[in-house]
C-alpha positions in Angstrom: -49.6 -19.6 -28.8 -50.1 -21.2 -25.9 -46.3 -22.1 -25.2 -45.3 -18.1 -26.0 -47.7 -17.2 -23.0 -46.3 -19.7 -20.6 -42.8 -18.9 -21.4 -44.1 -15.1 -20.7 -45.3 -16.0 -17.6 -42.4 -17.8 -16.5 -40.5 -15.2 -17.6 -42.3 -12.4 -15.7 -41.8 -14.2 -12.7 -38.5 -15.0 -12.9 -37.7 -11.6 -13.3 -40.1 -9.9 -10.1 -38.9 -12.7 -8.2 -35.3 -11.9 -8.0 -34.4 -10.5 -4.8 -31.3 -7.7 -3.7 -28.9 -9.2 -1.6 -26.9 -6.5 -0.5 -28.2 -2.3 0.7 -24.9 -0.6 -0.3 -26.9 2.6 0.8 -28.0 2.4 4.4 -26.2 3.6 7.3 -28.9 2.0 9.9 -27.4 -1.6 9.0 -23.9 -0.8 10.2 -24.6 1.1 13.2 -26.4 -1.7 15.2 -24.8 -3.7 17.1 -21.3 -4.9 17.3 -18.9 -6.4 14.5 -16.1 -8.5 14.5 -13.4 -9.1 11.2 -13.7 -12.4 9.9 -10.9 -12.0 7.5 -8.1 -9.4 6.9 -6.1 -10.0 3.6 -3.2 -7.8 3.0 -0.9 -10.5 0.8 -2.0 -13.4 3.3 -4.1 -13.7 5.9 -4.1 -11.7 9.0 -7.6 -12.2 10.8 -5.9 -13.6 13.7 -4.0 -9.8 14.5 -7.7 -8.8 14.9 -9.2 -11.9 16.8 -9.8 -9.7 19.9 -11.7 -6.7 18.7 -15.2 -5.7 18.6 -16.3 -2.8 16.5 -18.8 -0.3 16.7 -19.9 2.1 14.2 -21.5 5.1 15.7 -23.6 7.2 13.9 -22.0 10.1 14.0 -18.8 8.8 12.1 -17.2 7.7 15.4 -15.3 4.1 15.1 -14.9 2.3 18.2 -12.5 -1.1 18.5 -12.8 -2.9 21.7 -10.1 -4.9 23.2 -10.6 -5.9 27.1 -11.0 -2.8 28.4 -9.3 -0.9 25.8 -10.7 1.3 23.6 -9.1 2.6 20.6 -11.4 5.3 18.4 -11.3 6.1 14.8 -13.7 7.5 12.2 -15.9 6.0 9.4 -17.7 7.2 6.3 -19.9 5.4 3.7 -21.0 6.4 0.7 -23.1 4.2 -2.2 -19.8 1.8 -2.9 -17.2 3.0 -0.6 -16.1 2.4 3.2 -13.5 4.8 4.4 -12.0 3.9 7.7 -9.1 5.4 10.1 -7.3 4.7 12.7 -4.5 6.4 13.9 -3.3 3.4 16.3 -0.7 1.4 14.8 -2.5 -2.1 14.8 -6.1 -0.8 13.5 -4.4 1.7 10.8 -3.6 -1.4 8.4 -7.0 -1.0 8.2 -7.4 2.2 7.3 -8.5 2.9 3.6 -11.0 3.7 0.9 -13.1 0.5 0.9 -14.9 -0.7 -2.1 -18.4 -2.5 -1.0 -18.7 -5.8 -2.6 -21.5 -7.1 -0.2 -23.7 -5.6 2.4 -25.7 -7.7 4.4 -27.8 -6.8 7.7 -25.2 -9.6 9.0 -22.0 -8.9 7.1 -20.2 -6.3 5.0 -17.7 -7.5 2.7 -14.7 -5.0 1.7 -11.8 -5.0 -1.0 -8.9 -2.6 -2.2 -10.3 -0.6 -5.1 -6.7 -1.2 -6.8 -6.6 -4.1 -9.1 -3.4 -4.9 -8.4 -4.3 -5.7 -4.5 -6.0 -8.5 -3.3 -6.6 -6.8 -0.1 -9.9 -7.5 1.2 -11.6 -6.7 4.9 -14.9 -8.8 5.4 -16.6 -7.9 8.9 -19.5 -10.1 10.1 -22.0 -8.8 13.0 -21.7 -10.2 16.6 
């Protein structure tokens, strides 16, 4: 008897002690501050074509990139397990598409192509 209540009790807090480790549902995490790419992978890797930017997603849907002093604007939108992006510059529109969430972090957002058959994947991580 005595071994079935300890097992409950481990059991129990096991369970309550488990902890989310991404918010696929708040906007207030991406809007903050400034994020960079950390990888790009469209059939290799192409992080370094994005090295220089800064992104910032404004609340309003605006997406800003930052380069020196250029900046290039496009829109966002999120939704429970998507990230859609676009750009209509020719750099930033390899980026454009209807992201899957994998992982959202208060520090990083990791993105991939919905399609099985891609291995695209867009991971940004906050300045």
């Amino acid at each position: 008897m005595k071994i079935k209540i300890i097992a409950a009790i481990l059991l129990t807090v096991t369970f309550f002690s488990c902890t989310k480790k991404s918010d696929n549902n708040s906007n207030t995490t991406i809007t903050t501050g400034t994020w960079r790419i950390s990888l790009y992978w469209d059939k290799k890797d192409e992080t370094s074509n994005f090295s220089s930017y800064t992104f910032m997603f404004n609340s309003g849907g605006e997406l800003m990139a930052h380069k020196s002093a250029t900046v290039i604007t496009g829109t966002w939108s999120e939704t429970g397990t998507r990230l859609t992006i676009n750009f209509t510059d020719p750099v930033l529109s390899s980026l454009n598409g209807n992201w899957l969430k994998t992982e959202k972090t208060s520090t990083g957002i990791k993105l991939k192509d919905d399609n099985p058959l891609q291995d695209d994947q867009l991971h940004f991580v906050k300045n």
